[in-house]
N, C-alpha and C positions, 0 to 999 in steps of 0.2 A: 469763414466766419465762425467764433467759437461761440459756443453752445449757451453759455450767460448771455451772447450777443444776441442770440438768436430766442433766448427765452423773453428778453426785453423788448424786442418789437413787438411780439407776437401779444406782451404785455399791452404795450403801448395803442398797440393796431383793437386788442380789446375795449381798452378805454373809450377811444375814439368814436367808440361804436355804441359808447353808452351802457353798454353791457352790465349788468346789476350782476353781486358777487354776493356770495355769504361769506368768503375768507378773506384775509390781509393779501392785500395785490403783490406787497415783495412775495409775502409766502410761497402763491401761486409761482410769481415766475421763480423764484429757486427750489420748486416742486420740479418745473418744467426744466430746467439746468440740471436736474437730479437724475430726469430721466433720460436727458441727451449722457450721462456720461456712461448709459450701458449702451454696451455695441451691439447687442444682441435681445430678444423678448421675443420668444418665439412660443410663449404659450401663450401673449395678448395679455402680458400679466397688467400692463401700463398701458393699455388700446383705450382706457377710460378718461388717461392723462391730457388734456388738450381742447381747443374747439372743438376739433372734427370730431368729438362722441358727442357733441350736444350738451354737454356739460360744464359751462363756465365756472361752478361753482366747485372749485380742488376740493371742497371739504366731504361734496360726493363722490369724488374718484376714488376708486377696487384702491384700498389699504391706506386709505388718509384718514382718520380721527380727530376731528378737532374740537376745541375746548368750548362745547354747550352749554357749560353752565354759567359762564360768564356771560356769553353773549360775543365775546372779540374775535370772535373766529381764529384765534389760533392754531398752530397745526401741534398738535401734542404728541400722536403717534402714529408710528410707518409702520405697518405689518404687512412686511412683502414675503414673509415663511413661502417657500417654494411646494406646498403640496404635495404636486404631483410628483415629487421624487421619488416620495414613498411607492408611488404605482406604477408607474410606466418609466422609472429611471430618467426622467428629464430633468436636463440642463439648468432650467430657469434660466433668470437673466444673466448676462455675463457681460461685465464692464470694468469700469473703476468705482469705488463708491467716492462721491462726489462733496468738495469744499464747499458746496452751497447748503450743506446739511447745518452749518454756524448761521445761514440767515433763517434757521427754525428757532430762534430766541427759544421757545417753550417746549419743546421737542423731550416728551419724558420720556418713550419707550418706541426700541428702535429694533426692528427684527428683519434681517435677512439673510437668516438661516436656509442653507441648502440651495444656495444660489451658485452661482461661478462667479464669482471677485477676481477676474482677471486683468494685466495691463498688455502692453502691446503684444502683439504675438501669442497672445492667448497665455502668456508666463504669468504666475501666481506673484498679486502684488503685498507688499507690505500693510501690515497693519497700522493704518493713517494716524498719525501721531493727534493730529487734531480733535482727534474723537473726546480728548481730555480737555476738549473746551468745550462742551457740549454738560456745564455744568447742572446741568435741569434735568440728566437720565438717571432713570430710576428702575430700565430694563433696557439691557443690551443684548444681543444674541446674534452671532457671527459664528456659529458652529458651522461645518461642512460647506464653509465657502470659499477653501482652496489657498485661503492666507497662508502667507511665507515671511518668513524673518523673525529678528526679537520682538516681542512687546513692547510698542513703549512705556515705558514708567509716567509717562506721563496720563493714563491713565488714570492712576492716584489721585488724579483732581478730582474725578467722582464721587465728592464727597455724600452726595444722595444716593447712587446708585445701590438696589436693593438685591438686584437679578443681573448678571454675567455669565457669559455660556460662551466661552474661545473652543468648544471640543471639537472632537472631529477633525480634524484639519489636515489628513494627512500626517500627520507627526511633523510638520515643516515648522510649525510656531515653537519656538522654545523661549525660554527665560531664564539666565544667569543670575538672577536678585529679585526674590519676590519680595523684597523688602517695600516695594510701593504700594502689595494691596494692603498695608497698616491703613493707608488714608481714605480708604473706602469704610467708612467706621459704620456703614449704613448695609451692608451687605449681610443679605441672609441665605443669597443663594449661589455658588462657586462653581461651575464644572469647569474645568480644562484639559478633559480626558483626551489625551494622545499629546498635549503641548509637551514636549521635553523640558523637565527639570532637571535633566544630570547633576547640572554645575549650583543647582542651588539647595545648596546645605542644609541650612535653618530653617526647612521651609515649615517645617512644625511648629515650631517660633513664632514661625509671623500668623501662619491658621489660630495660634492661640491665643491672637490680641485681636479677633473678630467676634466680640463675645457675642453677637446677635445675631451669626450664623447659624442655620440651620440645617442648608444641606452642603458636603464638601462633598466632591467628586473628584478626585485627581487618579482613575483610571488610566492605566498603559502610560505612563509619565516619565518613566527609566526611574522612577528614585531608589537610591542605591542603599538605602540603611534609613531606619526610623526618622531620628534626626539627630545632629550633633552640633549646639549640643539640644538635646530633647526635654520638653517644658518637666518639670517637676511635678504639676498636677495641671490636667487639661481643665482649662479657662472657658471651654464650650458649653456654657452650664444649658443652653437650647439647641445644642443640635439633636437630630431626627435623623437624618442620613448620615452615612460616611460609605466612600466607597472609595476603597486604596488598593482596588482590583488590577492584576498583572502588571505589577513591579518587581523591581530586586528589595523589596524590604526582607531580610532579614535576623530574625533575632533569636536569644534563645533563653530568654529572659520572660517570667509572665509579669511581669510588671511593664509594659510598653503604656506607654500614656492611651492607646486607643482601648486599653479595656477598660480604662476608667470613666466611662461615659453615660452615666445612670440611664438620664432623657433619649438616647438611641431606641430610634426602633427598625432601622435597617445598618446591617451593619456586612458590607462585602471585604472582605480581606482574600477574595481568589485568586490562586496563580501569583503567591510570593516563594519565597524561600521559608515561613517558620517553620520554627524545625522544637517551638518549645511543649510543654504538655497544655493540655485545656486549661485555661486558669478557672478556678472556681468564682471569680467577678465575675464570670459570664454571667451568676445567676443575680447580681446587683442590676440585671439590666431587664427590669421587670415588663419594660414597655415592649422591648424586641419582639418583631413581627418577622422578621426576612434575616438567618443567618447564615451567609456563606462563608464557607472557609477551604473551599474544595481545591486541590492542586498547590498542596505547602508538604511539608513534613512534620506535621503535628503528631506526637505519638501520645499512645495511651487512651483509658477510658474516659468518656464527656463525665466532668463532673457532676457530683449528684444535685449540687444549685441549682442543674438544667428545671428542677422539679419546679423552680418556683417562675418560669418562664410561659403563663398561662396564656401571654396573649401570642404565642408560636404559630407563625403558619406555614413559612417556608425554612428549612434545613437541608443546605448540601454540605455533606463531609467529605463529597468525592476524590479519590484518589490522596490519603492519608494511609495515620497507621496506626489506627486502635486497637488491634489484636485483641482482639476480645470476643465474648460471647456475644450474641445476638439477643438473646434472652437476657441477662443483664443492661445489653444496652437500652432495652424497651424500657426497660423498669427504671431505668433512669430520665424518660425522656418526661416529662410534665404531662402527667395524666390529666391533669386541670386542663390542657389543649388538645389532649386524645382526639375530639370530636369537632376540633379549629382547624389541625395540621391540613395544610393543603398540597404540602410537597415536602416527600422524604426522597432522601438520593444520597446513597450511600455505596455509591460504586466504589469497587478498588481500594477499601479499606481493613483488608485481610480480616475478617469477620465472618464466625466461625457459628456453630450450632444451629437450632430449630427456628425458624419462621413460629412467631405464637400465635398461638388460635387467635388469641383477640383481639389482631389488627382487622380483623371484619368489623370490629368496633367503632376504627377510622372513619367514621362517615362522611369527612369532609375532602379524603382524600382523591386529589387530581392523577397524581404524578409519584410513582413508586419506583424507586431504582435502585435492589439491591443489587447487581450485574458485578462477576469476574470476585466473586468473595469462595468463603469456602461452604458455601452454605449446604445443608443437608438435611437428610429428612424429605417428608413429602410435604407436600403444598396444602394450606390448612382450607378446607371448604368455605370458611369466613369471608373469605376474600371474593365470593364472588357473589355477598353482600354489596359491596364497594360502588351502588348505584353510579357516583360522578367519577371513577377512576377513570381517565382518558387514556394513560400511557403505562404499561408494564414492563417492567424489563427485570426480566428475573435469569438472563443467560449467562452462563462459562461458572458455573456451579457445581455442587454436588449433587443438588437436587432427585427424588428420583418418586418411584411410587405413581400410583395413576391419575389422569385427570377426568373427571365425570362431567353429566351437563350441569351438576353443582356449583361447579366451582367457575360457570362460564353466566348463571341464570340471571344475576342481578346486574353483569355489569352490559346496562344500558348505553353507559356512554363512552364503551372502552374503542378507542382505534388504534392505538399503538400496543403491539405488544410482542415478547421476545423472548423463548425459552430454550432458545440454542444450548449446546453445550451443558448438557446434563443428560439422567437418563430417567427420563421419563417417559411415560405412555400417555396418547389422547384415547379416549376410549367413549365416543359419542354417537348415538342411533345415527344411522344414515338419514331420516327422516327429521331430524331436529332441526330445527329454523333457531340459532343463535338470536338474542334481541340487540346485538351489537349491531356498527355499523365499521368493522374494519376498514382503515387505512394503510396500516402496515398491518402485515401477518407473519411473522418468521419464525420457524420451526425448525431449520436443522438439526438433523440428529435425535429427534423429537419422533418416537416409531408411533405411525396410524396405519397401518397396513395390518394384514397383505391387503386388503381391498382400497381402492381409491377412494378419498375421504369427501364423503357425499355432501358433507355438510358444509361446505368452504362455497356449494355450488350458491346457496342463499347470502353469498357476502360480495355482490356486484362488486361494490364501493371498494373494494383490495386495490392499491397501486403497486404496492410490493410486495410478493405472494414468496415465500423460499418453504419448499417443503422438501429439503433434497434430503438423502439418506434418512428417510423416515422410511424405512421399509416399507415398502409398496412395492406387491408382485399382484398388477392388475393391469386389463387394458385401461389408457387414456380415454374418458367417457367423452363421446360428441359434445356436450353442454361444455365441456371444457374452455372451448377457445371462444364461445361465444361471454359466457359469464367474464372471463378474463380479457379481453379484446381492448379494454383501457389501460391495460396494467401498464405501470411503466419500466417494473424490475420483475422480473420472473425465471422462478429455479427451481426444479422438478427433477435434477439430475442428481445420478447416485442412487438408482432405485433400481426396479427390474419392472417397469412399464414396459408397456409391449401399444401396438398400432401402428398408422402409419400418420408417417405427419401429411397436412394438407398442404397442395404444393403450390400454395401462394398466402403467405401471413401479412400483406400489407395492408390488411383490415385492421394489422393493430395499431396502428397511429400514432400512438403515445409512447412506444416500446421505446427503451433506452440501451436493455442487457434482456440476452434471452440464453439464458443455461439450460438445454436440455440435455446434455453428453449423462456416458455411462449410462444408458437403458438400454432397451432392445427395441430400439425405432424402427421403423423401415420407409421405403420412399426415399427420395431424392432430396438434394438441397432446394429448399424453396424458395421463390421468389420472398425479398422481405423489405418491412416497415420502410420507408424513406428514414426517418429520424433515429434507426438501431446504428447502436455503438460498437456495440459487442453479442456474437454470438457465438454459441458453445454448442456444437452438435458433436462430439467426438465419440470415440466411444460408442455407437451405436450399429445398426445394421442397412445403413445408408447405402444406395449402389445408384449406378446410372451416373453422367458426368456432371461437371460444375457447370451449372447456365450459364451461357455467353453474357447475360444479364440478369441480374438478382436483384438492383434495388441499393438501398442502405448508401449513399454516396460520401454518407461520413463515417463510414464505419474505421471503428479503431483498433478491434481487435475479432481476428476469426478464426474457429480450431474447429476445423472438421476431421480429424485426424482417428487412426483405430475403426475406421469403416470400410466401404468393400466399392469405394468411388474410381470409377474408372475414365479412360477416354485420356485428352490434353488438359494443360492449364490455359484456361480460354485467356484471350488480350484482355476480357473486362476487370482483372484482376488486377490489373496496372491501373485501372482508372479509380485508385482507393489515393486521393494526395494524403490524407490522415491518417492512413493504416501506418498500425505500432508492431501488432505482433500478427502474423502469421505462421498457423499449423497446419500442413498438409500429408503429415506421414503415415505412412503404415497403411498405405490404399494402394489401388492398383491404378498408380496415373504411369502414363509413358512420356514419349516424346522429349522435344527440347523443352525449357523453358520459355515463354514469349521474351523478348525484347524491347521489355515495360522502357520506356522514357520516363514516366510521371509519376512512378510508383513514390517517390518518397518526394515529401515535399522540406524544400530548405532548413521550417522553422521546426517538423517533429522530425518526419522519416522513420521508415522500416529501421527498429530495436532487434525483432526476433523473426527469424525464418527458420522456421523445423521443417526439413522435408524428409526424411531418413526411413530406408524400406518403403521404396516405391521404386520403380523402372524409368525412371529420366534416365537421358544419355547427352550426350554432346560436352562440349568444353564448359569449362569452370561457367559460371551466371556473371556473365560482362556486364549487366545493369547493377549489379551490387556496387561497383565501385561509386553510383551516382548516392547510394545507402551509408553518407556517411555517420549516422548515429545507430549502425549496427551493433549491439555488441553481444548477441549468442545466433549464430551460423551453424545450421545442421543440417549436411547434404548425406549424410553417411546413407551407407547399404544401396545406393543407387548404380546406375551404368556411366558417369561421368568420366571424361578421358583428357587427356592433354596436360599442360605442363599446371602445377598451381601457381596462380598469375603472382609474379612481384607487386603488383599495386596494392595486393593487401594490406602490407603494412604503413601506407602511404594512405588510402582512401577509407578506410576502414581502422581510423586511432582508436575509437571505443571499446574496441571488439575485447570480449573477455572470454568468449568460449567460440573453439573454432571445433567442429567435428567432419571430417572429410574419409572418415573409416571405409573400408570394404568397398571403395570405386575402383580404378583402372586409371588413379593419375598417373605420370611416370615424370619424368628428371627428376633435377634435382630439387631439397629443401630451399626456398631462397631467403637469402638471407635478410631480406626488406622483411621479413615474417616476424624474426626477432627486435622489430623498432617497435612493436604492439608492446606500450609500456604497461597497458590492464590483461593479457592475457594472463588467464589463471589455466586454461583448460584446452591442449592441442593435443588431439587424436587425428593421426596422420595411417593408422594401421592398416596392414591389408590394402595393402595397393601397389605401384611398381616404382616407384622413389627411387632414385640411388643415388650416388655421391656420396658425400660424409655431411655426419652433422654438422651446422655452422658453431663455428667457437664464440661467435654473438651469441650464445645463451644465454649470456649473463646481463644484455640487457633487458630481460624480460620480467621488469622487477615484479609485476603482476604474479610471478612464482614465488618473489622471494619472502611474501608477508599469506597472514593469515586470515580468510575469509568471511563473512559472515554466511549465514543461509540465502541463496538468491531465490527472489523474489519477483515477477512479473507485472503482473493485472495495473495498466497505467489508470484504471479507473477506480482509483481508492476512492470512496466516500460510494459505493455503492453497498457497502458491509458485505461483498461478496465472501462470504465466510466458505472456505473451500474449492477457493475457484481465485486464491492469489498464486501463482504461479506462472514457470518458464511452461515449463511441460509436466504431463502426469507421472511420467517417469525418463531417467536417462539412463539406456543401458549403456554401459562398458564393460572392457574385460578391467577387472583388476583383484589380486591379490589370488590370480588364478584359475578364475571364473567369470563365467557373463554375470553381469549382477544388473538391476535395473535402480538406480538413485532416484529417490522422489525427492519432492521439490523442497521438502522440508531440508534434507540434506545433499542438497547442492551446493556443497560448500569448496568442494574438492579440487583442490591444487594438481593437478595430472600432466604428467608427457608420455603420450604412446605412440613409441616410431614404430611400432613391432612389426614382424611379418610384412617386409619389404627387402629392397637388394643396396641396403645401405652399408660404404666401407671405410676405410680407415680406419680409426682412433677413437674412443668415447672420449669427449675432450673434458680436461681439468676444470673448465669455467664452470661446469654441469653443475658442480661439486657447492656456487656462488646461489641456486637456486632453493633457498633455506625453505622455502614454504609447499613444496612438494610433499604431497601423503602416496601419489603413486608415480613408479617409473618405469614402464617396461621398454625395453631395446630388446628383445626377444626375436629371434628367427631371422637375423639379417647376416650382413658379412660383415662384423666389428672384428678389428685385431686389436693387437696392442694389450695394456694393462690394464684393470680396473683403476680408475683416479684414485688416490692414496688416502683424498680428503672428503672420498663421501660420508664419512662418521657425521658432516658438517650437517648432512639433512636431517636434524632430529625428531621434522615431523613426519617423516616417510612409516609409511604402514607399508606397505608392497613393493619390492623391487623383484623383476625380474628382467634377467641377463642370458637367460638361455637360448643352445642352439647359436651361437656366434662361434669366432676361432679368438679369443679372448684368450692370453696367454701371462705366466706369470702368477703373483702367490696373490692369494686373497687379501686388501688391509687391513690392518688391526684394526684400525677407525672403526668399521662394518659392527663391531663388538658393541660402540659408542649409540648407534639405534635403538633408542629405551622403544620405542613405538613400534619397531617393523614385527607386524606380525603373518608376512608371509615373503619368502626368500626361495629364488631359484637361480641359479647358477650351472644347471647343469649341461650337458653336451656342448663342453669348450674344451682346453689345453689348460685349464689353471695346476699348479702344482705348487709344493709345500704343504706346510699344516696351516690346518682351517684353526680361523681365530677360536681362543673359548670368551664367553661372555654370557652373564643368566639368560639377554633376552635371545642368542642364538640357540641356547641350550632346550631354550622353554617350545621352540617351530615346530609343527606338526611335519611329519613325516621326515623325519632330517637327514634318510640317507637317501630318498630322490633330488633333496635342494644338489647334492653335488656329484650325484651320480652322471657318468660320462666323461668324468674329469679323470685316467686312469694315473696323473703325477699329485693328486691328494692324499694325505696322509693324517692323520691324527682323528678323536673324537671330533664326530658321532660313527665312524668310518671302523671299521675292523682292522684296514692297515695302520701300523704304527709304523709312526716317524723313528726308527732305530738308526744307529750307524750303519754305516756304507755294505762293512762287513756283516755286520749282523744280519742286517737288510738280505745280502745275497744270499748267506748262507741260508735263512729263511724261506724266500723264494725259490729256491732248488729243493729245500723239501719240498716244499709246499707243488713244484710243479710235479716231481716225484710222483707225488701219492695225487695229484689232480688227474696224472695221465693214465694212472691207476684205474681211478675212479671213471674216472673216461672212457676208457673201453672195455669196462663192465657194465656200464651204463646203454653203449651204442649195442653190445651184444643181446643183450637182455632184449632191449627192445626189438633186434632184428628178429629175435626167435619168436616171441609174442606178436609179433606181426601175420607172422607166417602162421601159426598155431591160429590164429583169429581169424584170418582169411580164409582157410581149409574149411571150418568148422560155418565157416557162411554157406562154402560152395554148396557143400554137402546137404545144407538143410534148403539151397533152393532146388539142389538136384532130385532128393528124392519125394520133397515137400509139394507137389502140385500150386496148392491155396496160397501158400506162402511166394512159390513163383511168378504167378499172374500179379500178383499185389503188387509185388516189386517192382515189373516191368511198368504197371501202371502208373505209380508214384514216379518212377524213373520218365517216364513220357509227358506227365501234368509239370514237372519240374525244367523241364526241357522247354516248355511252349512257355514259362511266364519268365524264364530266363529269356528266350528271345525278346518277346515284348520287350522288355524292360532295355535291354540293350539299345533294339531298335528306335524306342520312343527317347534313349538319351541320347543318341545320335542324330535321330531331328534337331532336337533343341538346341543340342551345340551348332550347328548349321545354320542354323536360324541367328543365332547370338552372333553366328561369326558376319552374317551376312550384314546385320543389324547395325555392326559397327566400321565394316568397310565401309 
């Protein structure tokens, strides 16, 4: 039975019954057809709709309005707004909107916004063409109710309609020809923010034949350019609004029709492309209350018209390029509104000199954002006048000079605030009770120390608390975790606290990231929060092993790593399905690995595993292969043995940095290793490898391009400022040395086979890997030539080759290296002359790069490349007078031997004092040689045992 059928009985079955009505009986029953065509109402939004509430009369059903002043009981308006979306994220109703809406003859205003408008299968239905017969509306409002398709034009029959709101929708509503809202001649209020306009041109055209609008919104629209072609002078003589936020408009022109808009008193243009100067119409626009312009390329200073802009209260410039003084820009800003402004935000607009004194002046001010300028100077005591300032953000500045309880005394209603990234000092009694009531508190790099800053204990109310690298050498005070036990973001690391942690924090409930690494903590890993995400203990003074149970079941990221943890990797460490990154290095863990099953799950999976300098053993980690969104591996400096598995390059595509240094693998390289198309980074060194390198080098295009800085923390939007990274540091050898890379320059292109029993050939393909800065093949059994075309690597810093049987002449190419600044070559068979070239010339030490090599000849080298003849004849002097020198050299010495030794005997034969001494040092020297012998021959016993 359809739904009109079923509203007509239900009609009919009333009548029957005598039922008295206040509204029109059609009305009712296609009230009742309105509400059969949602499939869904699961707030009760329509539970008023019907008999069963008691209520015959539609005209008191939850959202019907009808026409009282006539007496007809008309139904005039629907307001089914979904409410509760705003709060608890519900649904509302979800169905079709229904053709029975045409037997509302009088129907002027129709709202249901934030609903689900869905058709079968829950799929997002069209915008019902019908709606343009519905000639009596005079407010429409279908925002966030999931419509898909074109508009239809037939829309344009609304020739009364005053109020239209299509936004929100998903970006699924689009329109090709706005040419239909011309016949809405009655409209004053427009949004269609997210509708896509790509395809329509003119649409400035048609906005400027609505001469009785007053607000347009066509936010996030796609529109691609102002308009073409674009009105001559805007027709808008009432509008109030405009908001043509996050589009492609733009232009580089100050003449765009939207500055010419006297009656504007909000005006958003955020998130385009202009790219022209401030026009000085800005200041024709006397009314302007709310100017955004934040996230364009506007350069240069605001005009000085701004002065005459007295009714100002909101100004974001954010993320432009006025290059200008700060001081000038004040003075231009309408001192007539000094005491109006209610939000200045001038982030990221390269802006330069002193903060002035007498923005304390600002009295009306909410919301302050100079953040990421070049600002300097100290912070003026005015400011903490600023009774109503709620949010400060004054970080990534030059800022510096102290801050007193001055400058903190007046603001009463300050919660947000943010002075990272300068250098300043807090300097406040321990005893001071702030009158704020902090929400966010962020301070990095902001020094309050050495003692722990007493005064944060009086600010409950902190959710986000970051006081890291604030110098502080103090113990962690007991009130600590009780005052903070709400927080939901907290970082105290980067300090030199001392304590020991409590060893269960899942009092704090609310914890989302808890950084406390880099101090001097003590205690073990604590049991934690159910709800933490991420935690940061590393770097600490941590011992005793990891609980078999801690807690945090979603946790996503955990670095315990640079502590003194010992024992196994307990199984509960597999039971993380959402861990991203794991740090476990640099502690005293042993054993296997567990044989996690569940560790990564399908849709994120284990990204990062550092385990490096710790005592595991056993074969390669056989759960990794289930890790296929791996891509930085680090088992180095461990006891790991057996072959390195072929599945890597098969189950592990992501993978960009492998480090497998300093174990005991052994076979060969395989060649499934070279399918990894992102590897940038394979450290294979120090281990028992052998075979030859695979001539697949070349498909490892992840070498062949140029990096960015890598980057970790999956939890951006925590503003963990210091705490985005893989690891705190990467050591490697290269260019000669252990060096340790932080995260900031993790950029590095590297191949280190070094110091293993690798033979054959360095193969020609090597030569295809253009994005290499280091290459060492160092300490193995390479023969053959050097490739002819390593010149190809232009961006190699570091090559070493030594300690191989490497045979034949150096190539010129090698000359071609503008970048290498460290070069070894030596303990091989290479012969000929060494290439010349400035950046060979310019290499520290340049006669160890080729010493060992005894067929090299020319600069930096003393043997010359002469002819054959010349050569020998040279050579026979020259060994002539060596053998000369030779055993004058052995003689000298054998006599002074002797003459030394005599002149001992004698002084301990006739010396008494002198002789007991002797024997004494001789017998203390004797006992701690044993020791030391004997204790490294346990060990090795123990290691051998360890691994049979």
């Amino acid at each position: 039975m359809g739904a009109a059928a079923a509203a007509a009985i239900s009609f009919l079955m009333l009548s029957a019954l005598g039922v008295a009505s206040g509204c029109v009986p059609s009305e009712r029953a296609a009230l009742l057809a309105i509400k059969g065509g949602f499939s869904s109402d699961p707030d009760g939004r329509l539970a008023s709709w019907g008999a069963a509430s008691g209520r015959t009369d539609c005209c008191r059903w939850d959202g019907v309005v009808c026409d009282n002043a006539t007496g007809t009981g008309h139904v005039t308006e629907l307001r089914l707004h979904n409410a509760r979306a705003d709060v608890d994220g519900s649904a509302g109703l979800s169905g079709e909107i229904s053709p029975s809406l045409l037997d509302l003859p009088r129907l002027a205003y129709l709202d249901l916004s934030q609903n689900s408008i869905g058709g079968a299968g829950g799929q997002a239905s069209p915008l019902p063409r019908f709606l343009g017969s519905l000639t009596n509306l005079r407010y429409l409002n279908l925002s966030s109710t999931g419509l898909a398709g074109e508009i239809p034009p037939q829309l344009g029959n609304l020739s009364r309609l005053q109020y239209l709101d299509l936004s929100l929708n998903d970006g699924n509503l689009y329109s090709g020809d706005l040419s239909w809202l011309t016949g809405l001649s009655s409209l004053e209020y427009l949004d269609m923010g997210l509708v896509n306009l790509n395809a329509s041109v003119g649409w400035a055209g048609v906005v400027n034949k609505l001469p009785s609008l007053r607000v347009l919104a066509l936010s996030d629209c796609s529109l691609a350019a102002v308009a073409s072609p674009a009105p001559a002078r805007a027709n808008l003589t009432r509008l109030q609004k405009l908001d043509l936020s996050s589009n492609g408009i733009n232009t580089s022109t100050v003449d765009a029709w939207f500055w010419d808009l006297p009656t504007l008193q909000y005006l958003d243009l955020s998130g385009n492309s202009l790219s022209s100067s401030f026009p000085g119409s800005l200041g024709n626009m006397t009314g302007l209350q709310v100017l955004s312009l934040q996230g364009n390329d506007m350069v240069g200073m605001i005009p000085a018209t701004l002065q005459r802009l007295c009714s100002l209260r909101v100004m974001d410039l954010t993320v432009n390029h006025i290059n200008g003084d700060m001081g000038e820009f004040m003075q231009r800003l309408p001192r007539c509104a000094s005491k109006n402004v209610q939000v200045l935000q001038l982030s990221a607009v390269n802006m330069s000199g002193h903060l002035p004194r007498w923005i304390g002046e600002m009295s009306e001010l909410t919301i302050l954002d100079l953040s990421v300028n070049k600002l300097a100077g100290e912070i003026p005591q005015g400011i903490g006048r600023l009774s109503k300032l709620s949010r400060l953000f004054l970080h990534h500045n030059l800022l510096n000079g102290s801050l007193s309880q001055e400058h903190f005394a007046g603001l009463v209603s300050l919660e947000w605030i943010d002075l990272s990234v300068n250098s300043l000092t807090i300097e406040i009694k321990p005893s001071w009770k702030p009158p704020c009531k902090l929400v966010y508190a962020y301070f990095p790099d902001v020094q309050m120390g050495p003692q722990f800053p007493a005064w944060i204990k009086h600010q409950p109310s902190i959710k986000y608390l970051d006081i890291s690298n604030a110098g502080i050498m103090d113990q962690l005070p007991q009130w600590f975790w009780t005052s903070f036990s709400d927080a939901v973001y907290l970082n105290i690391s980067v300090n030199q606290i001392t304590g020991k942690l409590p060893s269960s924090l899942k009092f704090m409930t609310s914890a989302l990231a808890i950084y406390l690494g880099s101090n001097n903590l003590t205690g073990s890993v604590p049991l934690l929060p159910d709800k933490l995400l991420v935690l940061d203990l590393s770097r600490n003074a941590l011992s005793g092993p990891i609980p078999q149970e801690f807690g945090a079941p979603e946790l996503v990221e955990l670095d315990v790593s640079s502590n003194r943890i010992s024992g196994t990797v307990p199984t509960s460490l597999c039971r993380f399905p959402n861990l991203l990154h794991l740090d476990l290095s640099n502690n005293n863990l042993t054993g296997h690995l567990p044989r996690c099953q569940n560790i990564s799950s399908p849709d994120l999976g284990l990204t990062t595993l550092i385990l490096y300098r710790n005592s595991f053993s056993g074969e390669f980690p056989a759960f990794l292969k289930h890790c296929t969104s791996m891509t930085f591996l680090d088992l180095a400096q461990n006891m790991f043995s057996g072959p390195v598995p072929e599945w890597i390059g098969r189950k592990l595509p992501s993978l960009t940095h492998l480090r497998l240094k300093s174990n005991m693998f052994s076979g060969s390289i395989p060649a499934q290793l070279t399918q990894l198309p992102n590897l940038q980074f394979l450290d294979l060194a120090d281990n028992r490898i052998s075979g030859s390198i695979p001539r697949s080098l070349a498909n490892m295009t992840g070498m062949t391009q140029e990096h960015l800085p890598l980057t970790l923390n999956p939890l951006t939007g925590y503003g963990a400022s210091g705490n985005d990274r893989i690891v705190d540091s990467l050591p490697m050898v290269t260019k000669g040395q252990d060096r340790s890379y932080t995260s900031g320059v993790i950029y590095m292109v590297s191949l280190d086979l070094s110091d293993n029993s690798l033979g054959g050939g360095i193969p020609e393909e090597l030569s295809s890997l253009t994005g290499l800065v280091n290459l060492n093949l160092s300490m193995n059994n390479l023969t053959g030539t050097i490739p002819q075309k390593i010149g190809a690597l232009q961006k190699l810093e570091s090559l070493d080759l030594s300690i191989n049987w490497l045979s034949g002449g150096i190539p010129s190419s090698l000359s071609d290296l503008n970048s290498l600044s460290h070069l070894n070559l030596s303990y091989n068979n290479l012969s000929g002359r060494i290439p010349s070239g400035n950046q060979l010339q310019a290499l520290a030490n340049p006669a160890y790069i080729y010493i060992g090599n005894a067929g090299l000849c020319g600069p930096p080298l003393s043997k010359n490349c002469s002819s054959k003849s010349n050569t020998t004849s040279h050579v026979d002097l020259h060994e002539d007078k060596g053998l000369s020198d030779t055993l004058s050299f052995y003689l000298s010495l054998a006599l002074g031997f002797v003459a030394g030794l005599w002149m001992v005997f004698c002084c301990l034969l006739f010396v008494k004092t002198w002789r007991v001494t002797y024997f004494l040092a001789m017998d203390k020297a004797y006992d701690a040689v044993y020791v030391f012998v004997s204790v490294r021959w346990a060990k090795c016993r123990e290691r051998k045992t360890a691994m049979s």
